[in-house]
Backbone bond lengths (Angstrom), bond angles and torsions (degrees), N, CA, C in turn:
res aa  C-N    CA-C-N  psi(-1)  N-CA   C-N-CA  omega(-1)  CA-C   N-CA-C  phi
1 X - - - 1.436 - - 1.521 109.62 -
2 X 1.350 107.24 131.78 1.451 107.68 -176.26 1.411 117.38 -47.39
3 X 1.123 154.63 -146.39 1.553 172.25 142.16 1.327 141.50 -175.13
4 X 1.424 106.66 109.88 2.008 111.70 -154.77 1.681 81.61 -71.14
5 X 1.415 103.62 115.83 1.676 96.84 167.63 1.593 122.59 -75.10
6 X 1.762 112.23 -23.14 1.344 124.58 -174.75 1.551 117.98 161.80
7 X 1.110 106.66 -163.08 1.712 95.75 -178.86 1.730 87.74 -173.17
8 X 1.535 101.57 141.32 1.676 135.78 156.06 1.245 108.12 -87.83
9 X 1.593 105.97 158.53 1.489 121.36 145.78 1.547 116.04 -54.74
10 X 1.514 122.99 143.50 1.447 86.92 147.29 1.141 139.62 -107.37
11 X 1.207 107.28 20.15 1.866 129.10 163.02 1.396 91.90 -41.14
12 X 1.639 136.97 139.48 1.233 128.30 96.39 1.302 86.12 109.98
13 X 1.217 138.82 9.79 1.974 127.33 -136.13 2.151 81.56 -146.94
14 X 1.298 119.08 -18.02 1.464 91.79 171.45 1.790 124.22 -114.86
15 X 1.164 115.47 -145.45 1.279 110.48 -155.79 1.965 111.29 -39.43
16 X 0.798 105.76 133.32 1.630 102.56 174.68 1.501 101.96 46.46
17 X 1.199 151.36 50.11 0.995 151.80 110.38 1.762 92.32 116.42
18 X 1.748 103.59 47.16 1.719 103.36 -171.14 1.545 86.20 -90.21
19 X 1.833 105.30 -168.43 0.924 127.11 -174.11 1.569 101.25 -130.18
20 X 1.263 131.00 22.12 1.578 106.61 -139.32 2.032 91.13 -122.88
21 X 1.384 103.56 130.37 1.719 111.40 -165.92 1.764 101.33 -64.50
22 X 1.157 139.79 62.04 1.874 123.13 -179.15 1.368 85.62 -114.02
23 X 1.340 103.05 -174.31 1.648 142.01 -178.21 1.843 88.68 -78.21
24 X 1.224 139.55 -67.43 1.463 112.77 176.61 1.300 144.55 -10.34
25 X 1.393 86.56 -61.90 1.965 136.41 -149.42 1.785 90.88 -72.21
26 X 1.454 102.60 -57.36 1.451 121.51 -158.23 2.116 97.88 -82.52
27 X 1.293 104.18 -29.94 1.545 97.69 168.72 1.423 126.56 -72.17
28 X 1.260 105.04 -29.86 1.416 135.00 -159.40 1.876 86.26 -73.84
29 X 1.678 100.89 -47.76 1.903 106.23 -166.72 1.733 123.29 -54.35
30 X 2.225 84.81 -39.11 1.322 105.72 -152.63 1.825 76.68 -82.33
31 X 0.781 160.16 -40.36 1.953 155.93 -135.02 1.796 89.07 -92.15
32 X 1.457 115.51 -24.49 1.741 122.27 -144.39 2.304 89.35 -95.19
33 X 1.624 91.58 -29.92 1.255 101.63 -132.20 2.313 75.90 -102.65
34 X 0.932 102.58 -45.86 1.725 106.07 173.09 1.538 103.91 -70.51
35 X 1.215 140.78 -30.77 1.118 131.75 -179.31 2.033 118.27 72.10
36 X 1.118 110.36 -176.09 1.431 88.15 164.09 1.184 116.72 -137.08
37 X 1.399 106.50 64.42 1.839 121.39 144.09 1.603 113.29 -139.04
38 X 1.681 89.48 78.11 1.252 140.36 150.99 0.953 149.56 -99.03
39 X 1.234 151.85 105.75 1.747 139.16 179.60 1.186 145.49 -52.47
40 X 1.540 106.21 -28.74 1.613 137.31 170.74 1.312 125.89 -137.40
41 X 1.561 94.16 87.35 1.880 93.13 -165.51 1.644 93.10 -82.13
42 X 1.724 90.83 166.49 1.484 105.58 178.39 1.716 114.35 -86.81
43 X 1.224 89.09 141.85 1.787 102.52 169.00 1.599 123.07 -123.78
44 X 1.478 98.46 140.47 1.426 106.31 -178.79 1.492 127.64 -44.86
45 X 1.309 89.40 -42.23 2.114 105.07 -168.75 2.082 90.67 -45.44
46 X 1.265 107.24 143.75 1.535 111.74 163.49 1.238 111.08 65.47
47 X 1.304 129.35 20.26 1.783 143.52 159.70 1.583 101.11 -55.82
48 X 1.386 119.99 123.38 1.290 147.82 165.83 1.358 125.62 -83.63
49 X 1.512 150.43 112.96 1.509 119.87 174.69 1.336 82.03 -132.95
50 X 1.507 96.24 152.85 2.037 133.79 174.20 1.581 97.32 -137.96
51 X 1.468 75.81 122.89 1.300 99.64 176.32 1.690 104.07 -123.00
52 X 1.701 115.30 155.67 1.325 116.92 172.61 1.379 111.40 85.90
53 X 1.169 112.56 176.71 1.369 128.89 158.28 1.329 136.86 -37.09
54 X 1.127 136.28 177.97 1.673 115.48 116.50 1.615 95.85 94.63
55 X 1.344 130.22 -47.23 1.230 130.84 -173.09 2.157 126.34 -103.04
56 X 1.332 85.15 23.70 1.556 87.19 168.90 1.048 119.89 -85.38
57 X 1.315 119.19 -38.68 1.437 109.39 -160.35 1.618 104.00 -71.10
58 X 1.512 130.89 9.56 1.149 115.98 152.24 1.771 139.01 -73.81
59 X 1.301 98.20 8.52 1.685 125.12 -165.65 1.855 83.36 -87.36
60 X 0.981 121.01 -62.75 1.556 150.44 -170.61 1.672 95.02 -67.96
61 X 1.161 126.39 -0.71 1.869 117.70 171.19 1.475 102.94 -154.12
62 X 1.427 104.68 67.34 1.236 97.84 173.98 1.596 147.34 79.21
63 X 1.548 105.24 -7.63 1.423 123.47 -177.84 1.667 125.28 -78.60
64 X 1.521 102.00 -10.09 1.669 108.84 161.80 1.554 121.51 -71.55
65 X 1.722 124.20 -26.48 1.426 115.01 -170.55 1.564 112.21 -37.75
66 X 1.254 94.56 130.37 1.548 109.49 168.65 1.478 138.82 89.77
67 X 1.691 88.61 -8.39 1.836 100.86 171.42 1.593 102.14 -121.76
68 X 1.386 81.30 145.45 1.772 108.32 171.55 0.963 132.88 -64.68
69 X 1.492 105.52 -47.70 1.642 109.78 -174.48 2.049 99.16 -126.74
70 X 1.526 97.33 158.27 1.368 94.94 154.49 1.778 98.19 -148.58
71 X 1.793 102.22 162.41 1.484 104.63 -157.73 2.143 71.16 -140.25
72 X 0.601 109.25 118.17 1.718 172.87 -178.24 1.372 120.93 -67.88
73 X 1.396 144.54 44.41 1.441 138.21 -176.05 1.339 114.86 -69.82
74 X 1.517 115.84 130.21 1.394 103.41 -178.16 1.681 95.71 -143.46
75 X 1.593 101.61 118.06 1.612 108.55 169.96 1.207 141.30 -44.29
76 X 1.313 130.42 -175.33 1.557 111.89 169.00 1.673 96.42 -69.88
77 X 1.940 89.46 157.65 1.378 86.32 170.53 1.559 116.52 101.06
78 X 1.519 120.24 -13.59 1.366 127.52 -165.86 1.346 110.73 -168.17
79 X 1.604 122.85 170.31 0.959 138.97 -177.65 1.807 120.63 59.95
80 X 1.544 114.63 -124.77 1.657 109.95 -159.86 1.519 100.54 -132.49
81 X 1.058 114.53 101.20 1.676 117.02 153.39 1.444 103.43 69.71
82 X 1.861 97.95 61.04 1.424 117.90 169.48 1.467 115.74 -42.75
83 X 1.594 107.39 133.40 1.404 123.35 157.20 1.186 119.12 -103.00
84 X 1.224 131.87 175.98 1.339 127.30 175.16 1.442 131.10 -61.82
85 X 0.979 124.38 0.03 1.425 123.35 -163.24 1.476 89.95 -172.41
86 X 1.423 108.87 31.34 1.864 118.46 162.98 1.160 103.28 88.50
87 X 1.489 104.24 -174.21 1.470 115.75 -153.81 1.382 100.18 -142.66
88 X 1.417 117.73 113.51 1.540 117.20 163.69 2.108 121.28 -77.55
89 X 1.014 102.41 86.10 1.730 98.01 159.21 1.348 140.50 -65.05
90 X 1.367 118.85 119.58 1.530 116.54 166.80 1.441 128.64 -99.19
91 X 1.499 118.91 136.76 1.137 126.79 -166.44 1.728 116.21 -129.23
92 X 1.510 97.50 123.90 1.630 88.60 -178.69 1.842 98.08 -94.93
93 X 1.337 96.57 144.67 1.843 102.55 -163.87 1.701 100.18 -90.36
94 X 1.561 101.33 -34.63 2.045 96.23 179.21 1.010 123.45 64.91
95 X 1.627 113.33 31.67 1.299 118.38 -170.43 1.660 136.70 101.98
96 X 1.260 105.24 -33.26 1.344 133.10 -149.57 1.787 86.88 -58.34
97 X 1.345 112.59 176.31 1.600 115.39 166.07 1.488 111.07 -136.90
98 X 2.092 106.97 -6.34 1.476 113.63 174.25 1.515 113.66 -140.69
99 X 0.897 114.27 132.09 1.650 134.55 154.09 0.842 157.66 -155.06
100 X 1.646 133.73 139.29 1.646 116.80 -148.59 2.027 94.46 -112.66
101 X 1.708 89.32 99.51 1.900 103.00 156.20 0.789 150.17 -54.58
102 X 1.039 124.52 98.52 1.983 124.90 -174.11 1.627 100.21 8.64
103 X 1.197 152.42 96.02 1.394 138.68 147.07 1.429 113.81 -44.98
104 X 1.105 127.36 -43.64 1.910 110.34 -155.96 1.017 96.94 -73.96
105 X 1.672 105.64 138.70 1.729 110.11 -178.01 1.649 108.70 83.95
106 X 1.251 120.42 -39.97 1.523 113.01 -150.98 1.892 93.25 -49.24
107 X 0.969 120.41 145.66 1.257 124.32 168.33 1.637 122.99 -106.73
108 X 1.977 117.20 -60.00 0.967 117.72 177.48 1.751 96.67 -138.53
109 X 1.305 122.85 171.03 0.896 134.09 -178.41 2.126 127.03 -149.67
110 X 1.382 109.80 132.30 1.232 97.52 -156.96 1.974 111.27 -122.98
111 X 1.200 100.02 113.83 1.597 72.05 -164.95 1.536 114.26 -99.89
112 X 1.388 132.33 161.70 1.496 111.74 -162.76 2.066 101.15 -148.46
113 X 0.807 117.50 125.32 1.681 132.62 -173.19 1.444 101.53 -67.29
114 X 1.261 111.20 161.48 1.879 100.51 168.24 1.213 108.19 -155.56
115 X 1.138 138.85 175.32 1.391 154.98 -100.88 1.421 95.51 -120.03
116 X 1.413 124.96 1.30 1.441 123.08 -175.97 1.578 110.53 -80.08
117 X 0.991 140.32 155.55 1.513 146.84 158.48 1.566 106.24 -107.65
118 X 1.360 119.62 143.93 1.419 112.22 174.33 1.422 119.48 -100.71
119 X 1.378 122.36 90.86 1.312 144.38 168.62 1.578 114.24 -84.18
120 X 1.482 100.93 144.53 1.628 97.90 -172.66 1.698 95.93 -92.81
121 X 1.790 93.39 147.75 1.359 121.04 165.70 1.554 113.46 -35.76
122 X 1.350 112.59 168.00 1.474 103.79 -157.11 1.620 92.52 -92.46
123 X 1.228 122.45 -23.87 1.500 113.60 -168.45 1.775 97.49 -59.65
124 X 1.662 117.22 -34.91 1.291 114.44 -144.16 2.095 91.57 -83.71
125 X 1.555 97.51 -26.70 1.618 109.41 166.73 1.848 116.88 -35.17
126 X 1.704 90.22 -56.94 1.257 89.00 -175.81 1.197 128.33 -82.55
127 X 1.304 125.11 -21.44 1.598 136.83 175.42 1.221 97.62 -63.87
128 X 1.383 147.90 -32.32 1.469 137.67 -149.15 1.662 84.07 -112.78
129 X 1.105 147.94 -38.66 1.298 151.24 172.41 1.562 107.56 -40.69
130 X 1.646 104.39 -62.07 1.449 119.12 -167.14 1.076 93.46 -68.64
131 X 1.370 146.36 -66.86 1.452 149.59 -153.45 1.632 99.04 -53.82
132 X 1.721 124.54 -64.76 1.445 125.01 158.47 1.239 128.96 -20.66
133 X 1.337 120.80 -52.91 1.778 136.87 154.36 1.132 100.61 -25.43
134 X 1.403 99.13 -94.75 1.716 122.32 -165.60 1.756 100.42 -46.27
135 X 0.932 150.90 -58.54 1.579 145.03 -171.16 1.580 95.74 -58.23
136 X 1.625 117.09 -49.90 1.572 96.73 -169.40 1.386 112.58 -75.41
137 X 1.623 139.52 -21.73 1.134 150.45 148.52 1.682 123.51 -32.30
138 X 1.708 96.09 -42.91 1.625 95.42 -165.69 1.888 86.73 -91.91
139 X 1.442 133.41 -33.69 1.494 140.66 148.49 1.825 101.87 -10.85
140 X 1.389 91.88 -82.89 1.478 106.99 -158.34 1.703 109.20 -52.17
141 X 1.598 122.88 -28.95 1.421 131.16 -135.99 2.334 76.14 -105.49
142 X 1.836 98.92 -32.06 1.683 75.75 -166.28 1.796 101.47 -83.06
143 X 1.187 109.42 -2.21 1.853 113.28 -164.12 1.485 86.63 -103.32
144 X 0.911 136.77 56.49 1.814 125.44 -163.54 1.840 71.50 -161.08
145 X 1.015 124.09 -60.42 1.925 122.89 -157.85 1.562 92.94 -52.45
C-alpha cells in the first residue's frame, strides 16, 4: 500500500537552497526529507520524470513496478499542505505497481528505486533451511538401505 510520508515547500528546500522543479532538486529533497535512519535509501540509477498532463493514468495501470519512492510536485491550487510556490510530496510505493495521485495541481512527478534487495525475512530463512535438512536427511537415510 502506497504511503504519503509528508510533503515540503518547494521554495528554498533544493540543492543549495534552489527553488527549481527537476529530477535533481526533487532527489536531493526526498534523501534531505528521509534522513538517514532509514532502511532503503533512494538511488539515482533508473530515475523516471513525468511531466504535464495527460500521463497519470499510467500510475493507475501498472506504471510504478520497480520503484520505491515517488516525490510528487504539486502547483498552486492542488495537492497537500500548499506552499507558496507548491508543494513537493513524498511517497513510499511498498511495492505497489498502481496508484491513482492526488491529480489537482499534480504538475510533475519523479520516481526513484533504492538500495534495498528483496531478501526473505529470517523466519522464512529458516523454514526453507530446515525443510533442505530434512529432504537431505530423509535422501541420505533411503540411499543408506
Amino acid at each position: 500500500m502506497v504511503e504519503h510520508l509528508g510533503y515540503v515547500s518547494k521554495n528554498g528546500t533544493g540543492i543549495g537552497g534552489g527553488n527549481s522543479n527537476n529530477a535533481e532538486n526533487n532527489f536531493f529533497r526526498l534523501e534531505q526529507f528521509l534522513g538517514d535512519d532509514i532502511d532503503c535509501a533512494p538511488v539515482w540509477e533508473g530515475t523516471v520524470r513525468y511531466v504535464g498532463s495527460g500521463v497519470w493514468d499510467d500510475f493507475a495501470n501498472g506504471g510504478l513496478s520497480g520503484y520505491a519512492y515517488a516525490v510528487v510536485h504539486y502547483g498552486n491550487g492542488g495537492g497537500y499542505g500548499q506552499g507558496g510556490g507548491g508543494t513537493i510530496s513524498f511517497f513510499a510505493l511498498n511495492g505497489v505497481d498502481a496508484y491513482s495521485f492526488l491529480s489537482q495541481g499534480l504538475s510533475t512527478l519523479d520516481l526513484f528505486r533504492s538500495d534495498c534487495k528483496n531478501v526473505p525475512d529470517a523466519g522464512t530463512s529458516v523454514v526453507l533451511l530446515g525443510a533442505g535438512l530434512l529432504g537431505i536427511g530423509a535422501l541420505r537415510r533411503r540411499l543408506a538401505k
